[in-house]
C-alpha positions in Angstrom: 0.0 0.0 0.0 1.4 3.8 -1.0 2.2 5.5 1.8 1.4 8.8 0.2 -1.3 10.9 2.0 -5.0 10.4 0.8 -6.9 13.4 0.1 -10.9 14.0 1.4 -12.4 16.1 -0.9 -15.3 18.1 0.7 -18.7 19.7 -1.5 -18.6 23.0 -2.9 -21.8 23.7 -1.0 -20.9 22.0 2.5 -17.8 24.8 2.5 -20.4 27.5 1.7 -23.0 26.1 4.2 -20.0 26.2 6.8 -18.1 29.1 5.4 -14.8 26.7 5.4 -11.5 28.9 4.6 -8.2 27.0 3.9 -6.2 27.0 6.9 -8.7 26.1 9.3 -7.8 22.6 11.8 -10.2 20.3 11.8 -10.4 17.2 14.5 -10.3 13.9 13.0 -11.7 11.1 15.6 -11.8 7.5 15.1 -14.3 5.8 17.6 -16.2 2.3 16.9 -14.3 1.8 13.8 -16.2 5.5 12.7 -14.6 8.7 11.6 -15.6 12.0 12.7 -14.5 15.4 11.1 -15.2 18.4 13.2 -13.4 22.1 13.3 -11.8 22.9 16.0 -13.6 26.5 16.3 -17.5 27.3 16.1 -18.5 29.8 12.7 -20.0 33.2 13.4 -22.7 32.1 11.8 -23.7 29.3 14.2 -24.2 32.2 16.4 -26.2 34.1 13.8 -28.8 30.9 12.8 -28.9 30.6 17.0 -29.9 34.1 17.7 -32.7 33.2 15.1 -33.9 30.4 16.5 -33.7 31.6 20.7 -35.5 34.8 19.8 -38.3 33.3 17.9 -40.0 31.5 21.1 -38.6 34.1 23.1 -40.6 36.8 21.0 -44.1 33.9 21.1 -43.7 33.1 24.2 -43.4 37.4 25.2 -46.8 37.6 23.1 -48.3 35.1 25.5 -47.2 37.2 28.5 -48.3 40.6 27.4 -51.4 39.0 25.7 -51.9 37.5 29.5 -51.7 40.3 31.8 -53.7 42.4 28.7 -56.8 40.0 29.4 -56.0 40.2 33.0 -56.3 44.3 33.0 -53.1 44.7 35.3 -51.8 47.6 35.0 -48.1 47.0 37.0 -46.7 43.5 36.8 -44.7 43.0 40.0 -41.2 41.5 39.9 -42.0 38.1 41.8 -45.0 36.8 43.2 -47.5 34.5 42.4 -48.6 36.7 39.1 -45.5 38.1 38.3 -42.5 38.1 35.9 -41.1 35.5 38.1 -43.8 32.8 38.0 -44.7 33.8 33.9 -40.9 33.1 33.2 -40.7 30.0 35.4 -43.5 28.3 33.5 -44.6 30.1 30.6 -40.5 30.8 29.4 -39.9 27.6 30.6 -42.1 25.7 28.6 -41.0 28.0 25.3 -37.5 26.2 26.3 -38.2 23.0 26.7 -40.3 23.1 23.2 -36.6 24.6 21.7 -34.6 21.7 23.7 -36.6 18.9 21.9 -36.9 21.0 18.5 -33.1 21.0 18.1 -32.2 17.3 20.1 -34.8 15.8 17.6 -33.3 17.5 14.6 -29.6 16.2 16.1 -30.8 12.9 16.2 -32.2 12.8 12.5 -28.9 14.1 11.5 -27.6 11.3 13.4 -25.3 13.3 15.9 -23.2 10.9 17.7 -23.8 12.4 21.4 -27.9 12.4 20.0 -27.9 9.0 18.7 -26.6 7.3 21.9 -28.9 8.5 23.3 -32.8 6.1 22.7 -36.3 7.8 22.9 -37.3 6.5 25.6 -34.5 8.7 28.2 -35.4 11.5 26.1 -38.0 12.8 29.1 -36.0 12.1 31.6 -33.4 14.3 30.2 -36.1 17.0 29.4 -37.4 16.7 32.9 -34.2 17.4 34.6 -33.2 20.1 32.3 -36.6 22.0 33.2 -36.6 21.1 36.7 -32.4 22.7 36.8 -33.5 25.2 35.5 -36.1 26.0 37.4 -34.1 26.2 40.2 -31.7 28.0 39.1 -34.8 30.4 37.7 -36.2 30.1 41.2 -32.9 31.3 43.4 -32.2 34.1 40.5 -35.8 35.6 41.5 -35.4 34.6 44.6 -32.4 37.3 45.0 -33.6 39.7 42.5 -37.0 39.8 44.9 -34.8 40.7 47.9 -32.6 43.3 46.1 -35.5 45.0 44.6 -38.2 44.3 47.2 -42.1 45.5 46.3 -40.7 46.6 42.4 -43.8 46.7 40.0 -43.4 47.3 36.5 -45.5 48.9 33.8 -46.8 45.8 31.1 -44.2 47.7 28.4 -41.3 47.6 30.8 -42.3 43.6 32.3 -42.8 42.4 28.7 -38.8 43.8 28.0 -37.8 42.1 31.3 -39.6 39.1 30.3 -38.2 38.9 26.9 -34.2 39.0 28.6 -35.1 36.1 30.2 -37.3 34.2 28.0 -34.4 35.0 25.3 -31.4 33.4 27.9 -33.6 30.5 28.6 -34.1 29.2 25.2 -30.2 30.0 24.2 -29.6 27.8 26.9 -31.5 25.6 25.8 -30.3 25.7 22.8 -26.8 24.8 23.9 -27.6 22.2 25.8 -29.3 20.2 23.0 -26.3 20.5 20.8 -23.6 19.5 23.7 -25.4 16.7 25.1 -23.2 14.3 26.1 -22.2 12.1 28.8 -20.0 14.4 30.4 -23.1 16.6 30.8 -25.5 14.3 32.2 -22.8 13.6 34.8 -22.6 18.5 35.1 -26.6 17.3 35.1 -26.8 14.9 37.7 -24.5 16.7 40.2 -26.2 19.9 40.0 -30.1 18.1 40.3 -29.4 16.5 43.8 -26.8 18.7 45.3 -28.8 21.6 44.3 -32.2 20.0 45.3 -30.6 19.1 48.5 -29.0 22.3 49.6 -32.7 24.0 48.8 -34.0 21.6 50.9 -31.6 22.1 53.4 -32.1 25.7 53.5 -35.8 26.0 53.4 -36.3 23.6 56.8 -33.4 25.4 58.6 -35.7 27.1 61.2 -37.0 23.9 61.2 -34.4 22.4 62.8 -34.5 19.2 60.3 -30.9 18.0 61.4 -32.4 17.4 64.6 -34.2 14.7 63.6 -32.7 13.1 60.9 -31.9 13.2 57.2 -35.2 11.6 55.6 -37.2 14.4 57.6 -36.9 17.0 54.4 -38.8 14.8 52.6 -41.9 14.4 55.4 -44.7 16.2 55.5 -43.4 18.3 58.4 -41.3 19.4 56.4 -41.3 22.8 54.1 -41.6 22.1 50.5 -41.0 18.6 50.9 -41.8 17.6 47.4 -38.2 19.4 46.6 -36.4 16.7 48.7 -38.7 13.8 46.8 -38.3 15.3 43.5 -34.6 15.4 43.9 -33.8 11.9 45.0 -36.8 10.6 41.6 -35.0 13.1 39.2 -31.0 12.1 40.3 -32.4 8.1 39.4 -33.7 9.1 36.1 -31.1 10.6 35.0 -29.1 7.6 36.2 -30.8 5.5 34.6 -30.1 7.6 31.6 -26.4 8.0 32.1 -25.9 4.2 32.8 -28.2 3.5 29.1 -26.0 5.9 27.5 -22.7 4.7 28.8 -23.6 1.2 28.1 -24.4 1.6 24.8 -20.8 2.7 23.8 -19.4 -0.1 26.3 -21.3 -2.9 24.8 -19.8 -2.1 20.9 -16.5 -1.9 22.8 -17.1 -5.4 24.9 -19.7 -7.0 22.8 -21.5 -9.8 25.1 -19.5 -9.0 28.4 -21.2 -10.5 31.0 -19.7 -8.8 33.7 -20.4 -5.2 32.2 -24.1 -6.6 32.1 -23.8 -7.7 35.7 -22.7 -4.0 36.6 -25.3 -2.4 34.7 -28.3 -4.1 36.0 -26.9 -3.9 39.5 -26.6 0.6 39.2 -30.0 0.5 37.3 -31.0 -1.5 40.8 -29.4 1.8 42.6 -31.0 3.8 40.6 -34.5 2.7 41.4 -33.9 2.3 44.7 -32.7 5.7 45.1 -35.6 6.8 43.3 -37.6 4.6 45.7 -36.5 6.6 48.8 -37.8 9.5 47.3 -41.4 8.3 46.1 -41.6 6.4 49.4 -41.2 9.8 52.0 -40.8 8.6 56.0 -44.1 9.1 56.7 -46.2 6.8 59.4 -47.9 5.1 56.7 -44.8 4.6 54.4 -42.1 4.3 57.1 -41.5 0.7 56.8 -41.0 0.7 52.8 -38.6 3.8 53.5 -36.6 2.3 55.4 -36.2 -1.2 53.2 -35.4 0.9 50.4 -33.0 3.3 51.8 -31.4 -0.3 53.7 -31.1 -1.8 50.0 -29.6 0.9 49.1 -26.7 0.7 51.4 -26.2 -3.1 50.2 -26.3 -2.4 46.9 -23.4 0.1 47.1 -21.6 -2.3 48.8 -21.9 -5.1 46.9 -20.7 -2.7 44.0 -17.9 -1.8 45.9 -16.7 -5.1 46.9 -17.9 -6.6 43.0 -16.0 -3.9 41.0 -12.8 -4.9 41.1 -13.8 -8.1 38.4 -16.6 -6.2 36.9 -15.2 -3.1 35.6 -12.9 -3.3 32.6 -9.4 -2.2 32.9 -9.9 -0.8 36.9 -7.3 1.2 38.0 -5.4 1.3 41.1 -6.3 4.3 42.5 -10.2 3.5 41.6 -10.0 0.4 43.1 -8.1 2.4 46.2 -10.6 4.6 46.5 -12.9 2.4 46.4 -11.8 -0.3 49.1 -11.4 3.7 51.1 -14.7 4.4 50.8 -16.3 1.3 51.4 -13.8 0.9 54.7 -15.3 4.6 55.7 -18.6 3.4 55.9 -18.2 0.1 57.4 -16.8 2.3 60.6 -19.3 4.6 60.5 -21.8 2.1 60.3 -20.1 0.5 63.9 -19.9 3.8 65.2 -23.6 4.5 64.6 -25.1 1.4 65.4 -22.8 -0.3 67.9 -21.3 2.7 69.9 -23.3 5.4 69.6 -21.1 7.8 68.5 -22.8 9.4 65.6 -25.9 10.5 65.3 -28.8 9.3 62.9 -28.4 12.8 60.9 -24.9 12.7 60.8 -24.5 8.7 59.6 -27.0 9.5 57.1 -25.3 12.6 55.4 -21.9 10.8 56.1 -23.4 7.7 54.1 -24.8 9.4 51.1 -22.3 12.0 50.7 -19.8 9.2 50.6 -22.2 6.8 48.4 -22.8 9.3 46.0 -19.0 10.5 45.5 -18.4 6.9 44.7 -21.5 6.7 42.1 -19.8 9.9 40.5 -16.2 8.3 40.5 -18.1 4.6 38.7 -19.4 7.2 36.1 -16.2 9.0 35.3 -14.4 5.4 35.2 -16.9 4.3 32.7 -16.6 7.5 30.7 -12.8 7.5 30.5 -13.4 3.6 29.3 -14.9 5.2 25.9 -12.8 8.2 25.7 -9.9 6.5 25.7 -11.1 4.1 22.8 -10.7 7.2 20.7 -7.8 8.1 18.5 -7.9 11.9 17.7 -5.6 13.8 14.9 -5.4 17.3 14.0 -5.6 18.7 10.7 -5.6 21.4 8.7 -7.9 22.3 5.5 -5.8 23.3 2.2 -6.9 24.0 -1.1 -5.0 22.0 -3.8 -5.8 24.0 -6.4 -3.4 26.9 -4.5 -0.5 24.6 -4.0 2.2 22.4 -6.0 0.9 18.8 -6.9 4.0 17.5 -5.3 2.9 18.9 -1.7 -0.7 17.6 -1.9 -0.4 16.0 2.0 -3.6 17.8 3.7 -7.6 17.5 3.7 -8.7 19.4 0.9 -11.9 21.8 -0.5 
């Protein structure tokens, strides 16, 4: 075979279409016996077709709200309450969002994006769901401060609409970026952000409460403020587990086709997945205390038996996983003694103890799983030419 370079020779109208000028590196990534060609630098004019598409349900969805508060004869719109431009943006510019989120993730997937593809239907609300519901949040402490900093500020409907349409316009941009970067490595930014940020919220809305007093499981009672928080949390982290471990597994399973022992690990974290999801539809009340308290037991096991199982069911396990692992699991076994058999800690304490340390390990399984697919991949770096501006005899790059 020649050993001369081979030349790719790219459509007239794909350069147009991506406004290609010579000299521009491009990526080239073998993966699954597949090769993908991307630049190395996003186009101007990404930006430009984006600003089209965020403003668009940013401008309907800014109809709805003026055509609202029109029907409703208010005269000034207040900042945040419950009829404001708080609660409007929160579900109305929401919504508009998550219409954009599916609008682009279903035109990635009929395009047959890699990160898309991986990903099946059926995850696809999951995904939605904790997109909204971070969001939300993160809509929900920004009006939350805003509400403080200006405290009692109405608005005429002119200046609301304007203030309506910033955020409207943010939302689905956001959106809009998230659809195209899905990947594995986001789920993981997802899943870290849904729990710890439902949790903190949690944490802080029962402080005058008192919750630590009692004991972990109490922000998810019904003494509690806001309980459905706590709930929704725990349900939306084993979604979007579930969804992680399908899209991880998919890769894994063209990279150790009928591995038995990947299969083993992947039913036993969809297992820990529902169960976590479990502790959360199952809240310590009277009536569901028992059921609680199996599933947040089972729990326990199962990250054990992970623990003590991964060293032969995880591909290529590293040292310093496997060191970390054998750490943690130690950890927990003493806190465990110290609870139950001294005294020592407290219910509250073993139980943020034991799920901080549970869920650190999760996030390290994840990671180890990831770097199993990313290191499958052979990237090179090249550079676009045009042959027709160069001698014959130094034809060695990808071409127009």
């Amino acid at each position: 075979m020649t050993k001369d370079h081979l030349h790719v020779q790219i459509p007239p109208e794909v350069v147009d279409k991506l406004q290609l000028e010579p000299g521009e590196e491009f990526a080239l990534t073998i993966s699954e016996k597949q090769i993908t060609l991307s630049p190395l630098k996003k186009k101007v004019n990404t930006q430009t077709i984006s600003l089209r598409w965020f403003l668009i349900p940013a401008l309907v969805s800014t109809a709805i709200f003026i055509g609202y508060f029109l029907w409703a004869q208010t005269k000034l719109i207040p900042l945040t309450g419950n009829i404001s431009i708080a609660s409007l943006t929160i579900v109305v510019g929401l919504l508009s969002g998550i219409i954009t989120f599916l609008t682009f993730f279903i035109r990635q997937k009929r395009s047959k994006v890699a990160s898309a593809a991986s990903i099946y239907w059926r995850n696809v609300p999951a995904v939605v769901l904790a997109v909204a519901v971070t969001l939300g949040i993160c809509l929900l402490i920004a009006f939350w401060g805003l509400g403080i900093v200006f405290k009692g500020a109405s608005f005429d409907l002119l200046t609301a609409a304007l203030i309506y349409f910033m955020f409207a316009a943010i939302l689905n941009y956001v959106m809009i970026l998230l659809a195209l970067s899905l990947s594995s490595s986001l789920l993981i930014n997802l899943l870290i952000l849904v729990i710890i940020g439902g949790i903190i919220s949690a944490m802080v809305t029962n402080s005058q409460l008192e919750w630590w007093q009692v004991n972990f499981s109490f922000l998810g009672t019904t003494d509690a403020k806001n309980a459905w928080q706590f709930n929704l949390t725990l349900m939306l982290t084993a979604l979007l587990m579930i969804v992680l471990v399908d899209y991880l597994f998919v890769h894994l399973n063209k990279l150790y086709p009928k591995n038995y022992r990947l299969l083993t690990l992947r039913v036993l974290l969809v297992l820990t997945a529902i169960d976590l999801g479990a502790v959360g539809f199952f809240p310590n009340t009277p009536q569901l205390h028992n059921i609680h308290d199996r599933a947040a037991n089972y729990l326990v096991y199962l990250i054990l038996i992970l623990i003590l199982a991964i060293r032969f069911l995880l591909p290529q396990v590293s040292r310093e996983f496997l060191v970390a692992s054998y750490g943690m699991g130690a950890i927990l076994f003493v806190c465990n003694i110290l609870f139950q058999t001294v005294g020592y800690l407290s219910l509250t304490a073993f139980e943020l103890i034991a799920f901080a340390l549970a869920f650190a390990w999760v996030l390290l399984l994840l990671q180890n799983l990831q770097r199993l697919i990313v290191e499958d991949r052979e990237i090179y770096y090249l550079t676009l030419t045009n042959l027709a501006e160069i001698p014959t005899t130094t034809k060695t790059t990808v071409d127009e």
